[in-house]
N, CA and C atoms of all chains as a GROMACS GRO file, in nm:
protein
  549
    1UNK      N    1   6.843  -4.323  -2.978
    1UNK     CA    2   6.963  -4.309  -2.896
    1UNK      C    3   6.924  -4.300  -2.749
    2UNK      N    4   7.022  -4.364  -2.621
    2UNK     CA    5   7.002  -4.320  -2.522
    2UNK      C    6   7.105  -4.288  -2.411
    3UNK      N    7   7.083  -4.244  -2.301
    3UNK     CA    8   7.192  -4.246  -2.275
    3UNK      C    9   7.278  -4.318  -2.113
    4UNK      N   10   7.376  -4.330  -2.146
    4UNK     CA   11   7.466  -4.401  -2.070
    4UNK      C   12   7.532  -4.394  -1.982
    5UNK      N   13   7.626  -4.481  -1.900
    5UNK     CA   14   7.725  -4.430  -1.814
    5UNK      C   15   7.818  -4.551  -1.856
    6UNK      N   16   7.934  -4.517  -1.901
    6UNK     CA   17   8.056  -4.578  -1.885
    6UNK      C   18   8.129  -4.670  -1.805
    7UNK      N   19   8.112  -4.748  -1.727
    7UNK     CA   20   8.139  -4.827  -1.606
    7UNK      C   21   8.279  -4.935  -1.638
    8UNK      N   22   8.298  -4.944  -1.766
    8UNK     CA   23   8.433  -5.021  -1.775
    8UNK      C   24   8.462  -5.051  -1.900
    9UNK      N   25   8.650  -5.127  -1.921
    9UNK     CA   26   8.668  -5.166  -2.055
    9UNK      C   27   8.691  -5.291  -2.059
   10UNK      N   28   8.680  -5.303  -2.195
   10UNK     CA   29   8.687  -5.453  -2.269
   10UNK      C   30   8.809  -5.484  -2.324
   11UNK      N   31   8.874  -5.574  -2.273
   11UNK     CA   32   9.004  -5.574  -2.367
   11UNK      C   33   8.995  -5.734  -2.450
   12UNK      N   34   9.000  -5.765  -2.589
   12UNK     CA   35   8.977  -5.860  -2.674
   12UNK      C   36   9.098  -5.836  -2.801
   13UNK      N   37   9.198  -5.956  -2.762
   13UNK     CA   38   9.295  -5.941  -2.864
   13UNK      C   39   9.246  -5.979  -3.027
   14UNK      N   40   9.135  -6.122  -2.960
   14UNK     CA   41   9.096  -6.179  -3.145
   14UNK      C   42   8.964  -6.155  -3.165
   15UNK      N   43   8.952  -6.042  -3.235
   15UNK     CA   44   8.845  -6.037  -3.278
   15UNK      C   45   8.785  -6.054  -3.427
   16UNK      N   46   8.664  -6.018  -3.446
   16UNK     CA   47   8.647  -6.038  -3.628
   16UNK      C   48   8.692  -5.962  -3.673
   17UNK      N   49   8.694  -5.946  -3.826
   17UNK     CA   50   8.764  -5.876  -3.870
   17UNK      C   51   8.720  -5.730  -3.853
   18UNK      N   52   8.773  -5.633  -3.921
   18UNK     CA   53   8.719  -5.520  -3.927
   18UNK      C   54   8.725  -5.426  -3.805
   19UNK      N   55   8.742  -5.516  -3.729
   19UNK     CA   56   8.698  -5.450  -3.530
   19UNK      C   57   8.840  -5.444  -3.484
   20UNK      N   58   8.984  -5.448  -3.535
   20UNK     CA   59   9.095  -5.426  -3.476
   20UNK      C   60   9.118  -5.270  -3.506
   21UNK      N   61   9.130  -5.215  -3.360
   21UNK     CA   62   9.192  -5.088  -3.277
   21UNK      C   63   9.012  -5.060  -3.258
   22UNK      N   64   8.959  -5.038  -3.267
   22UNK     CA   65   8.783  -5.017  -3.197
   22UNK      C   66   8.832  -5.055  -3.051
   23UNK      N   67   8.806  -4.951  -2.984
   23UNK     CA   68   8.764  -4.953  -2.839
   23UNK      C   69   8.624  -5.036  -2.791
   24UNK      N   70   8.636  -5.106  -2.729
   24UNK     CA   71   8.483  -5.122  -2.635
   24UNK      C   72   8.525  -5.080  -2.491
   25UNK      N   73   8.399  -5.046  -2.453
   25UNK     CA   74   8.379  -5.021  -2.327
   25UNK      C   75   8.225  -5.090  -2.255
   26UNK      N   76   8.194  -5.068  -2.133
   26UNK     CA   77   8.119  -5.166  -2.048
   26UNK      C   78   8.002  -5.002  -2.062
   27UNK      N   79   7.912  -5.037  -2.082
   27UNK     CA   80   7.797  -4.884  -2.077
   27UNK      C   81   7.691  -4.951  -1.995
   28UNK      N   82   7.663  -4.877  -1.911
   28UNK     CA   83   7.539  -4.909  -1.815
   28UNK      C   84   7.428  -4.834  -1.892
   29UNK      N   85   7.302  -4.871  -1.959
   29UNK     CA   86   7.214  -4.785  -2.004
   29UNK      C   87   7.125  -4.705  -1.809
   30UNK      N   88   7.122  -4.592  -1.876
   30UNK     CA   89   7.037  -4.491  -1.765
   30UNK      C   90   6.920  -4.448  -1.834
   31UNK      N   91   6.775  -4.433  -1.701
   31UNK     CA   92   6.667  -4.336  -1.727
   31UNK      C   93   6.721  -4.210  -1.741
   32UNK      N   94   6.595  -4.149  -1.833
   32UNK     CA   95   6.640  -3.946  -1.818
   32UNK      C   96   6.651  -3.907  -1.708
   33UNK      N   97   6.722  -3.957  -1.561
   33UNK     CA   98   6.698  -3.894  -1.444
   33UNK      C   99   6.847  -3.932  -1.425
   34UNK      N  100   6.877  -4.019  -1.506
   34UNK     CA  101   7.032  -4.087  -1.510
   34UNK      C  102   7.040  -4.190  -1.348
   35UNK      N  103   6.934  -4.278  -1.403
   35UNK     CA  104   6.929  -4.381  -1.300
   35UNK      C  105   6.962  -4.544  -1.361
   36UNK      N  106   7.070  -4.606  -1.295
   36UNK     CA  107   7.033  -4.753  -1.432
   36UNK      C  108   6.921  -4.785  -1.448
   37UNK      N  109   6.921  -4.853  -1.578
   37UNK     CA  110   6.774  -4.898  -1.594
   37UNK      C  111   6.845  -5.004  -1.674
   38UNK      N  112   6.816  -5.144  -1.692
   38UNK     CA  113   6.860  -5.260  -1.758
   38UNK      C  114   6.994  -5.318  -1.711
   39UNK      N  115   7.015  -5.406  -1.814
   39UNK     CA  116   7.177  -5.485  -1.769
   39UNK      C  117   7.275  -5.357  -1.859
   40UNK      N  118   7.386  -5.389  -1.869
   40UNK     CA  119   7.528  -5.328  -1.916
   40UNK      C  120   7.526  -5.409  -2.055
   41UNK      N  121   7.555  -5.306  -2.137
   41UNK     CA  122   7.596  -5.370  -2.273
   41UNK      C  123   7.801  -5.333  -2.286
   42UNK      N  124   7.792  -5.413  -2.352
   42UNK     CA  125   7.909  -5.372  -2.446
   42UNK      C  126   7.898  -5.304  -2.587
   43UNK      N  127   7.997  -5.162  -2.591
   43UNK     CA  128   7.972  -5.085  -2.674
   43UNK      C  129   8.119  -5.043  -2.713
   44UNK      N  130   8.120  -5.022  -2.910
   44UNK     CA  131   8.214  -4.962  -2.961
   44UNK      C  132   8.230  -4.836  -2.931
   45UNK      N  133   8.349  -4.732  -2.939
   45UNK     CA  134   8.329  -4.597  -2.833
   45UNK      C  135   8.364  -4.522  -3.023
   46UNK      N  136   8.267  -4.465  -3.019
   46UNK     CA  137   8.277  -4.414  -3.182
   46UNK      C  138   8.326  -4.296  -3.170
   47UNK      N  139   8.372  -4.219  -3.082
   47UNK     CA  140   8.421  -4.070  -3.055
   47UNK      C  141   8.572  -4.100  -2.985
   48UNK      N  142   8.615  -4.226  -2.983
   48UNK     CA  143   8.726  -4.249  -2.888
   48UNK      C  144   8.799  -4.127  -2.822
   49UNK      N  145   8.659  -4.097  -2.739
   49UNK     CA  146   8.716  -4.025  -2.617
   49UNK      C  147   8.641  -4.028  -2.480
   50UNK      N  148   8.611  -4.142  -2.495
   50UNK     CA  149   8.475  -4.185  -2.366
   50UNK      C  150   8.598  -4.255  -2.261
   51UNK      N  151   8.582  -4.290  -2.118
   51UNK     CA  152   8.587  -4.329  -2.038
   51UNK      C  153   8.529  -4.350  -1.938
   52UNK      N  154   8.608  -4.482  -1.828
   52UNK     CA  155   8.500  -4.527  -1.720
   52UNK      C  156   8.464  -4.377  -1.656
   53UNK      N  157   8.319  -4.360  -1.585
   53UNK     CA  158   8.306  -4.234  -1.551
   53UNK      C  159   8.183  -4.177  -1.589
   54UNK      N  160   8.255  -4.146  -1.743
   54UNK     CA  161   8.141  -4.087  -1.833
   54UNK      C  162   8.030  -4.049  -1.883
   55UNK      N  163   7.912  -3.983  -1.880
   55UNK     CA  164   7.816  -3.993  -1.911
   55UNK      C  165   7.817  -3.939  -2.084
   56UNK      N  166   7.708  -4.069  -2.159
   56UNK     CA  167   7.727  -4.078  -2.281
   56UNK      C  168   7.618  -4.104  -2.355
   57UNK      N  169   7.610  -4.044  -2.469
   57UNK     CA  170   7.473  -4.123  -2.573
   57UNK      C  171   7.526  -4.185  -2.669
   58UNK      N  172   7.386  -4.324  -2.690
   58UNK     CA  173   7.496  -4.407  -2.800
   58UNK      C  174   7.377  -4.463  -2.861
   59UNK      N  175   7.390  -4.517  -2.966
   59UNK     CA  176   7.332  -4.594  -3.088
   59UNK      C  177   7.324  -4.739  -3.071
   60UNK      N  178   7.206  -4.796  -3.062
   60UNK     CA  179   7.202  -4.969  -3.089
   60UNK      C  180   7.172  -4.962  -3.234
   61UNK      N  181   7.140  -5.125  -3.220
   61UNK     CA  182   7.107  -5.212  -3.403
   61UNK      C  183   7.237  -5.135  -3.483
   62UNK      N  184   7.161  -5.197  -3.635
   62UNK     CA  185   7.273  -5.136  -3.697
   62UNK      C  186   7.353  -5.019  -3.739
   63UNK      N  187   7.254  -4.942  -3.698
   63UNK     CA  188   7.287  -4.840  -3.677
   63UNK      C  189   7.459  -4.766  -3.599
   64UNK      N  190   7.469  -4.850  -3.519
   64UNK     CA  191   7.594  -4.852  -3.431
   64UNK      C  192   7.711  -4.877  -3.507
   65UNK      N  193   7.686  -4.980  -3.618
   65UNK     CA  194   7.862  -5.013  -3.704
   65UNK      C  195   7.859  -4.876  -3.826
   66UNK      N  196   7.735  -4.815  -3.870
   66UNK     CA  197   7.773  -4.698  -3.915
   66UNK      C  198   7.811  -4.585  -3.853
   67UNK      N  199   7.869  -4.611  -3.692
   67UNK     CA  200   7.944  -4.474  -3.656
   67UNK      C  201   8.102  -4.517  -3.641
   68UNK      N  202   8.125  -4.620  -3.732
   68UNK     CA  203   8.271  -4.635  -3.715
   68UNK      C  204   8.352  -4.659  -3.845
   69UNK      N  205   8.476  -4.633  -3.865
   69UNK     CA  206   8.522  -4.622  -3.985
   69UNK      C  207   8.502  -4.738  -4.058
   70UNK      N  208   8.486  -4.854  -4.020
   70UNK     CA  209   8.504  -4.969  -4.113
   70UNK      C  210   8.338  -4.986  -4.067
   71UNK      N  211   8.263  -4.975  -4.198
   71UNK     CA  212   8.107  -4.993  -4.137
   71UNK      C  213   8.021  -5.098  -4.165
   72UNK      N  214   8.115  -5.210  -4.241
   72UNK     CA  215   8.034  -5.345  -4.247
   72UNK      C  216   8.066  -5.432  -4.130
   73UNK      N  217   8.057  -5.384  -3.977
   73UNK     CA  218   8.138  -5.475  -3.855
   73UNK      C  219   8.047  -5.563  -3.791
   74UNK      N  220   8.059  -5.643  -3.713
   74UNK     CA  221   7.949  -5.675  -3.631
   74UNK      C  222   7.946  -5.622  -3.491
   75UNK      N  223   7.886  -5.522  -3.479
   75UNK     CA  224   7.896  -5.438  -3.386
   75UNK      C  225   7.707  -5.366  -3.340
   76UNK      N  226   7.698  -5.383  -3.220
   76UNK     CA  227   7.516  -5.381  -3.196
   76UNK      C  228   7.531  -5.268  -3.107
   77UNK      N  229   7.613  -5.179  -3.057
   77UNK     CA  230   7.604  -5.077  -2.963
   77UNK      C  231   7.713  -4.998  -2.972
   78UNK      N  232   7.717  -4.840  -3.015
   78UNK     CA  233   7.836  -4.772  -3.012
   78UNK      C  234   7.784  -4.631  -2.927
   79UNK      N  235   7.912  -4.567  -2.900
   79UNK     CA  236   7.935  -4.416  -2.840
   79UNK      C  237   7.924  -4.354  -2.958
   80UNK      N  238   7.838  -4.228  -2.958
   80UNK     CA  239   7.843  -4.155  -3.064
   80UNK      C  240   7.891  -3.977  -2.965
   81UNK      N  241   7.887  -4.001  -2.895
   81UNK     CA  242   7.868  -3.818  -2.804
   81UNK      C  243   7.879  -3.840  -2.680
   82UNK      N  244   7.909  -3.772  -2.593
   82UNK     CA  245   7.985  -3.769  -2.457
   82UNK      C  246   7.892  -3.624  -2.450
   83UNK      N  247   7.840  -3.662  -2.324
   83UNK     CA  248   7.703  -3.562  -2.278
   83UNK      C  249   7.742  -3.477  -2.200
   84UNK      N  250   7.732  -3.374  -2.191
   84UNK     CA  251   7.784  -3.231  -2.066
   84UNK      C  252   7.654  -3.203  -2.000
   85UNK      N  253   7.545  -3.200  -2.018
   85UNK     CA  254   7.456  -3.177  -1.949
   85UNK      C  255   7.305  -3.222  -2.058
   86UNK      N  256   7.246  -3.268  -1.920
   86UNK     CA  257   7.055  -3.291  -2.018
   86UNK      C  258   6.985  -3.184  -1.920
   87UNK      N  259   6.927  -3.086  -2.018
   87UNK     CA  260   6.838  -2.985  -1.922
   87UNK      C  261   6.676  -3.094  -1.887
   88UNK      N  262   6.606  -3.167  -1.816
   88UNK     CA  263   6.486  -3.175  -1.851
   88UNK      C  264   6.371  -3.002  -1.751
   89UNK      N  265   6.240  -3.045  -1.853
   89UNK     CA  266   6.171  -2.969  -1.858
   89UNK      C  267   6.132  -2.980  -1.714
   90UNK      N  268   6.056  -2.889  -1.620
   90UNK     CA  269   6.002  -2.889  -1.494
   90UNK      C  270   5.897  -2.998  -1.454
   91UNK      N  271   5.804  -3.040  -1.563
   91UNK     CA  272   5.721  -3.101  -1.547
   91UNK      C  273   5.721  -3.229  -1.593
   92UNK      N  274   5.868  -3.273  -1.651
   92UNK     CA  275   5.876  -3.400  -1.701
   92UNK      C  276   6.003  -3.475  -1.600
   93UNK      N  277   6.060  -3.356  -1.499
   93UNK     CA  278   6.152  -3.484  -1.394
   93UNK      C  279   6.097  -3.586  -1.303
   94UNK      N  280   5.652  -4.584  -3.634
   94UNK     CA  281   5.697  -4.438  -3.579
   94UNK      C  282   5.620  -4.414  -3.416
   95UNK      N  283   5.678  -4.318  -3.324
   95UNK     CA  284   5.635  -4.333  -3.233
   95UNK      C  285   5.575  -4.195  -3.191
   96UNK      N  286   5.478  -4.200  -3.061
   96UNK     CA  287   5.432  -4.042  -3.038
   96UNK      C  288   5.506  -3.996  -2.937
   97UNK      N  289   5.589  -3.894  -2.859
   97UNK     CA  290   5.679  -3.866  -2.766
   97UNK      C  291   5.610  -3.742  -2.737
   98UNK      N  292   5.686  -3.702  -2.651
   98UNK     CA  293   5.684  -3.502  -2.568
   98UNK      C  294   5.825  -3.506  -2.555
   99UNK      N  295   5.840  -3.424  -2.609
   99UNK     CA  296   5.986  -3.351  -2.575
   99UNK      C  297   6.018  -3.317  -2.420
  100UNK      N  298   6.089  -3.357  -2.378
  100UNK     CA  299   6.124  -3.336  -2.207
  100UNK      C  300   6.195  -3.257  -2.191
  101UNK      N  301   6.353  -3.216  -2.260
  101UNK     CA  302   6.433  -3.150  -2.259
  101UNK      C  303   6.527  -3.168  -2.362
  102UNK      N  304   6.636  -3.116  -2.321
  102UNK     CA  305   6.757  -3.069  -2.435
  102UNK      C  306   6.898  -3.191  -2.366
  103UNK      N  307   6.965  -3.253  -2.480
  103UNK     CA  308   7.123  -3.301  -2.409
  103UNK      C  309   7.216  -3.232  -2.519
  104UNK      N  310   7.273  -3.215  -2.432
  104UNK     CA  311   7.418  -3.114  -2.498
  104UNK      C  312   7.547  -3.197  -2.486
  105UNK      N  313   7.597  -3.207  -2.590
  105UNK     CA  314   7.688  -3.326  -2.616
  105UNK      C  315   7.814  -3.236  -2.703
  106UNK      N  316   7.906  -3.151  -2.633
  106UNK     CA  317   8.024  -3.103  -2.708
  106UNK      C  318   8.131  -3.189  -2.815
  107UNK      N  319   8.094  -3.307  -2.742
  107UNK     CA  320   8.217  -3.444  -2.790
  107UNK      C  321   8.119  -3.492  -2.845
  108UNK      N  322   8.103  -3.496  -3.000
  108UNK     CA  323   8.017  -3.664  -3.056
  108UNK      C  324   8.060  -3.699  -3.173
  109UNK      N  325   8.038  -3.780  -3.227
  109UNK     CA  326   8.062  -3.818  -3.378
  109UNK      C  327   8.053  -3.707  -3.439
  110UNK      N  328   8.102  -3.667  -3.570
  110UNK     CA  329   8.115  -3.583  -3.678
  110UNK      C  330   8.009  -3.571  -3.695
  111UNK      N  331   7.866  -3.678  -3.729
  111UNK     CA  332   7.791  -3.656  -3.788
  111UNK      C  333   7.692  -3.589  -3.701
  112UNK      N  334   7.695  -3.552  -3.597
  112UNK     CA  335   7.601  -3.491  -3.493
  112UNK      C  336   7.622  -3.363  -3.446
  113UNK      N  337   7.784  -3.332  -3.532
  113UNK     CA  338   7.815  -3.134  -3.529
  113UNK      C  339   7.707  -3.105  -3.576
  114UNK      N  340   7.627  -2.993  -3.494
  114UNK     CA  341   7.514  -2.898  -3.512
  114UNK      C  342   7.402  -2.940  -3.536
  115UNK      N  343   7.382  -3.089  -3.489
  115UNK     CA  344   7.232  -3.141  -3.493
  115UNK      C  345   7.185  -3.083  -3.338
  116UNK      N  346   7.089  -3.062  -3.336
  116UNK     CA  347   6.971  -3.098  -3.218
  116UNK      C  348   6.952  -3.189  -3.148
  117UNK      N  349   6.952  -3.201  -3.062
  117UNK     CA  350   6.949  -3.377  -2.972
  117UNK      C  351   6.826  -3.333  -2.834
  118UNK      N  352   6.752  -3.365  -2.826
  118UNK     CA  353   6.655  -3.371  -2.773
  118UNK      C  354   6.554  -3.484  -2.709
  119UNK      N  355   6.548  -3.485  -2.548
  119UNK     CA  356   6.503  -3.611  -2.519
  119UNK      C  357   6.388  -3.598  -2.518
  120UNK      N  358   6.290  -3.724  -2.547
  120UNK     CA  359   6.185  -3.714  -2.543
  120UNK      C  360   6.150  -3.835  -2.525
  121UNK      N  361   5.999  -3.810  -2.384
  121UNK     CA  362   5.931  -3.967  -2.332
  121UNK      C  363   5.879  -4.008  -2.421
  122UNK      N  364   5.840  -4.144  -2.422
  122UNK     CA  365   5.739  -4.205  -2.532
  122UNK      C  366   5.653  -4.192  -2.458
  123UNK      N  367   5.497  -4.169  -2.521
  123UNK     CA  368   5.373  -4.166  -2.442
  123UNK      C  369   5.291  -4.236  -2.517
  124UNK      N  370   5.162  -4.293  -2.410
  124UNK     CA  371   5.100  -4.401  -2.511
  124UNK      C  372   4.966  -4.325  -2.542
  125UNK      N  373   4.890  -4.322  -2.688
  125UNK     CA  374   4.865  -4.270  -2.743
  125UNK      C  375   4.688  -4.265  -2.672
  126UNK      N  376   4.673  -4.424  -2.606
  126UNK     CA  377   4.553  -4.463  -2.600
  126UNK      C  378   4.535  -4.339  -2.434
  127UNK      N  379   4.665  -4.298  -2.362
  127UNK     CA  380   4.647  -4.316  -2.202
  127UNK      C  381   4.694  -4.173  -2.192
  128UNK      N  382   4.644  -4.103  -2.287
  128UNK     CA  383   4.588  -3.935  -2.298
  128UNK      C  384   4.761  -3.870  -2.212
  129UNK      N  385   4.873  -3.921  -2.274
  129UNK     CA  386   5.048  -3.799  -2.253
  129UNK      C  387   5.035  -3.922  -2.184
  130UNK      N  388   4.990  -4.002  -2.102
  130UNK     CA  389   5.108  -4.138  -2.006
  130UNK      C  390   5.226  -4.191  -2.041
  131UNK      N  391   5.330  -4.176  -1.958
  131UNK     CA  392   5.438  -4.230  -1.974
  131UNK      C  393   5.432  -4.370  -2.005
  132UNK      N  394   5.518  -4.484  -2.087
  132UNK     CA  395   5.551  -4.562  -2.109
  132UNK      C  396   5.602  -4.605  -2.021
  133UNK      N  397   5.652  -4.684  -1.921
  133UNK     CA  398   5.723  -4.666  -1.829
  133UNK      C  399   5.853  -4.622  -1.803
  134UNK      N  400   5.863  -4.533  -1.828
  134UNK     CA  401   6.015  -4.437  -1.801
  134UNK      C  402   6.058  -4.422  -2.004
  135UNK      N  403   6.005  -4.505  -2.071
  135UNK     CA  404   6.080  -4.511  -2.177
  135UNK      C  405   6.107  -4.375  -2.232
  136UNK      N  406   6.216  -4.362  -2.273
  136UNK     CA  407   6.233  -4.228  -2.343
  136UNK      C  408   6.369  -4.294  -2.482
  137UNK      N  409   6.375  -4.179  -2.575
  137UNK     CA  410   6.448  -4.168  -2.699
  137UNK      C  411   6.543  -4.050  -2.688
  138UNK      N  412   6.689  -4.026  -2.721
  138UNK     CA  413   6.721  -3.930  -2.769
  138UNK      C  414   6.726  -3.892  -2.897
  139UNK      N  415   6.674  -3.798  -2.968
  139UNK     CA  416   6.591  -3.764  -3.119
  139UNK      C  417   6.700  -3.621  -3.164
  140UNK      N  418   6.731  -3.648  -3.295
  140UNK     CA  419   6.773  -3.536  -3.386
  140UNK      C  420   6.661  -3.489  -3.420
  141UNK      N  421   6.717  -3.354  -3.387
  141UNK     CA  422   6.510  -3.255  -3.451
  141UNK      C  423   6.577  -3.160  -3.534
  142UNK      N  424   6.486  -3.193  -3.677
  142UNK     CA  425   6.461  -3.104  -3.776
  142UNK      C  426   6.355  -3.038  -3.823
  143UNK      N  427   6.247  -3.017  -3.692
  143UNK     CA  428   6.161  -2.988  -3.735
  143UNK      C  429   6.119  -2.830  -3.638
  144UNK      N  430   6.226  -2.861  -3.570
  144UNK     CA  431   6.237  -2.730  -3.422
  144UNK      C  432   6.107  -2.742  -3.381
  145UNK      N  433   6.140  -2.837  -3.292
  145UNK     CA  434   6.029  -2.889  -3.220
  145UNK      C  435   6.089  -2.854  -3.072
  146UNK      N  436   6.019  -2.771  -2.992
  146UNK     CA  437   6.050  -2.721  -2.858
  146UNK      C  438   6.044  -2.815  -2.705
  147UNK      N  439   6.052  -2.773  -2.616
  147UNK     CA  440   6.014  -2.916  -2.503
  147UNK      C  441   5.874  -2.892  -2.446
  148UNK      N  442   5.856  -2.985  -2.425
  148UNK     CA  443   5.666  -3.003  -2.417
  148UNK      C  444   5.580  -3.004  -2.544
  149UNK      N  445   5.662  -2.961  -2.654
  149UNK     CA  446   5.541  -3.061  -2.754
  149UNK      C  447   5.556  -3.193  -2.801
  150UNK      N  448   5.430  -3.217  -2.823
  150UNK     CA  449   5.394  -3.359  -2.853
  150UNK      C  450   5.489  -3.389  -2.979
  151UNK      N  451   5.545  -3.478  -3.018
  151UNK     CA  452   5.580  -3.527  -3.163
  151UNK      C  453   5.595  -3.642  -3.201
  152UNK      N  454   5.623  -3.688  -3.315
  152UNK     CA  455   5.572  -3.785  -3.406
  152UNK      C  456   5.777  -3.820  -3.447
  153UNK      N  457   5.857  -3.979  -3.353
  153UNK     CA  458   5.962  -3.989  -3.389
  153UNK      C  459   5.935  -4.099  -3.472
  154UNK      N  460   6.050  -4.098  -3.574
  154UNK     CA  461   6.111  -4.200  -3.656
  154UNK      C  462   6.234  -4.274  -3.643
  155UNK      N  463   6.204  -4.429  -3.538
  155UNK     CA  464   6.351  -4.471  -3.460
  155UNK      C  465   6.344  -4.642  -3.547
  156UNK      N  466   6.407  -4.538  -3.690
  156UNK     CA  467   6.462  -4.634  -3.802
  156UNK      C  468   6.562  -4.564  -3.899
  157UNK      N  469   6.683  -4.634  -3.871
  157UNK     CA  470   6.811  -4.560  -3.938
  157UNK      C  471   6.772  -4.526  -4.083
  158UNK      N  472   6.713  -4.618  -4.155
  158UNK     CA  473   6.742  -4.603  -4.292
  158UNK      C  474   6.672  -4.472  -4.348
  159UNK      N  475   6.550  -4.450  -4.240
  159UNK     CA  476   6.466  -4.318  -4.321
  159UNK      C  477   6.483  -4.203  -4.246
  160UNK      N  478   6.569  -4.256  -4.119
  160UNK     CA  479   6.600  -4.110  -4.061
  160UNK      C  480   6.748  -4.053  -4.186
  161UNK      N  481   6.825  -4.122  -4.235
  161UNK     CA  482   6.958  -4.145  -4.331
  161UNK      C  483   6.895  -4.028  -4.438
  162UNK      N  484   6.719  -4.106  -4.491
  162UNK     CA  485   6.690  -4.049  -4.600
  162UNK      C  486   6.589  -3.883  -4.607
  163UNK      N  487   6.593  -3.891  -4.447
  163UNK     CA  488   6.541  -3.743  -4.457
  163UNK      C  489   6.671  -3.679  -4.416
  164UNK      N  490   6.725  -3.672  -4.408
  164UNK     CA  491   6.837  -3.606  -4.351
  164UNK      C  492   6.942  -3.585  -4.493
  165UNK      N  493   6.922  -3.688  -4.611
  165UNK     CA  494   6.955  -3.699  -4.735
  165UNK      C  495   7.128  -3.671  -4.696
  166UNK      N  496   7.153  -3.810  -4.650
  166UNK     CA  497   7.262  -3.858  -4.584
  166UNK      C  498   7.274  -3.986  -4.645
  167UNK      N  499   7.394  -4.064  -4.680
  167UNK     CA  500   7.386  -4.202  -4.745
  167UNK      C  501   7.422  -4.280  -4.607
  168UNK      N  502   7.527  -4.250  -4.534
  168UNK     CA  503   7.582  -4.311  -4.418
  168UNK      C  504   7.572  -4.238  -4.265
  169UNK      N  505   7.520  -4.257  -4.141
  169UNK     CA  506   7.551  -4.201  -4.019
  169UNK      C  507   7.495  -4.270  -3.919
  170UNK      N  508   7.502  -4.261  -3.799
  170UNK     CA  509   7.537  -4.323  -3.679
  170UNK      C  510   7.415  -4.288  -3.658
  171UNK      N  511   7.237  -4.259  -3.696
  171UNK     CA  512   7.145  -4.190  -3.671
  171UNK      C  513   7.001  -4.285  -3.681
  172UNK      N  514   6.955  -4.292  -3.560
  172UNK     CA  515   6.810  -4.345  -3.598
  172UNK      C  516   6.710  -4.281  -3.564
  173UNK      N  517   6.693  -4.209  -3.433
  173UNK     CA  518   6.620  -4.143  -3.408
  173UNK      C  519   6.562  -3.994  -3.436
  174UNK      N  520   6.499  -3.984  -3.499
  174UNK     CA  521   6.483  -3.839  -3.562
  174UNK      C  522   6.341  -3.798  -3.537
  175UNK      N  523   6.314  -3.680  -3.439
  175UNK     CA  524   6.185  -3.614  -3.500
  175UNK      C  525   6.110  -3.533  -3.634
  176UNK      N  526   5.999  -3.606  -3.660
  176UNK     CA  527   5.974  -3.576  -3.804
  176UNK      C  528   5.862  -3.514  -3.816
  177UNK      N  529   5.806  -3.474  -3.712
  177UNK     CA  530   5.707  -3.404  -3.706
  177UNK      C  531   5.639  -3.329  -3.557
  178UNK      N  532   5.541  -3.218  -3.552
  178UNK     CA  533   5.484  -3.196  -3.444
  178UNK      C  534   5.320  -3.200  -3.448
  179UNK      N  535   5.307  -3.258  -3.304
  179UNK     CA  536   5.178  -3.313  -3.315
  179UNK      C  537   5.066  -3.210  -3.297
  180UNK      N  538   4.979  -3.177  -3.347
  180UNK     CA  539   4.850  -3.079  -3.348
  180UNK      C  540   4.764  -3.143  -3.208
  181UNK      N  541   4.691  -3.267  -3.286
  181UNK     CA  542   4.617  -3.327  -3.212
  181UNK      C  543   4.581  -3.477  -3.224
  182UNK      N  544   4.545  -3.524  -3.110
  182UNK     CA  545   4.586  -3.696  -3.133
  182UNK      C  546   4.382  -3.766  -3.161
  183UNK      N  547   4.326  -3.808  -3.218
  183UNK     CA  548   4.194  -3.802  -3.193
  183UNK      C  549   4.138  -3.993  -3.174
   0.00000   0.00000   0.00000
């Protein structure tokens, strides 16, 4: 898992099956310092309570369509937890 | 499986069901040959069942199916899991 920032939504009327009412949203992956690091994925929001804003941890591979009710989806990135704080250690910032 | 240090703690009030009262714990990957060196920035967030503290070394497993089967879980949103703590690397 790693974690994220929320930066926008996806709106897709036709999708495959299985994936109607699933939220996506735009997730910027961040370093543990919460700096971007990579491009923006698109991600299912598996706690549907994420927004742009947000700081978040989430699940790739397949792992990601088992955090949503219908779990045979094609789905490669979900929200699993909405983060309140990462303590790091003194010697690892 | 990979070798990490625990860096710190993320506290996540809002998450999936399946992560009420897990542990979530970040931890760098370090390369094994370059005595604790960072990977370059890479890090994991890890379910720990092994109460593994920050600054020790440990041993993750970032594969759903056997993190599923130690956790003796059939289904969850989970790959990363610490499964051990490291003594010594030789």
């Amino acid at each position: 898992m790693q974690l994220g920032r929320v930066t926008g939504t996806v709106v897709a009327t036709i999708k495959a099956q299985g994936l109607d009412g699933v939220k996506f949203l735009i997730v910027q992956p961040l370093d543990k310092h919460q700096q971007d690091r990579g491009s923006p994925v698109v991600a299912a929001d598996a706690v549907a309570m994420a927004g742009p804003g947000e700081l978040v941890y989430y699940v790739a591979s397949r792992e990601a369509a088992e955090a949503l009710e219908e779990r045979f989806v094609p789905v490669d990135h979900a929200i699993v937890g909405l983060v309140d704080q990462v303590t790091l250690a003194q010697d690892s910032r | 499986m990979k070798i990490a240090r625990v860096a710190g703690t993320v506290v996540s009030p809002i998450s999936h069901p399946f992560f009420d009262g897990q542990r979530l714990l970040l931890c760098d990957l370090v390369d094994p040959a370059g005595a604790g060196a960072d990977t370059a920035g890479g890090y994991l967030i890890a379910v720990d069942v092994v109460d593994a503290g920050v600054g020790d070394q440990v041993l993750i497993c970032d594969e759903g199916t056997s993190a599923r089967q130690i956790l003796e879980i059939d289904t969850g949103p989970i790959r990363s899991i610490i499964v051990g703590i490291i003594d010594a690397i030789n």
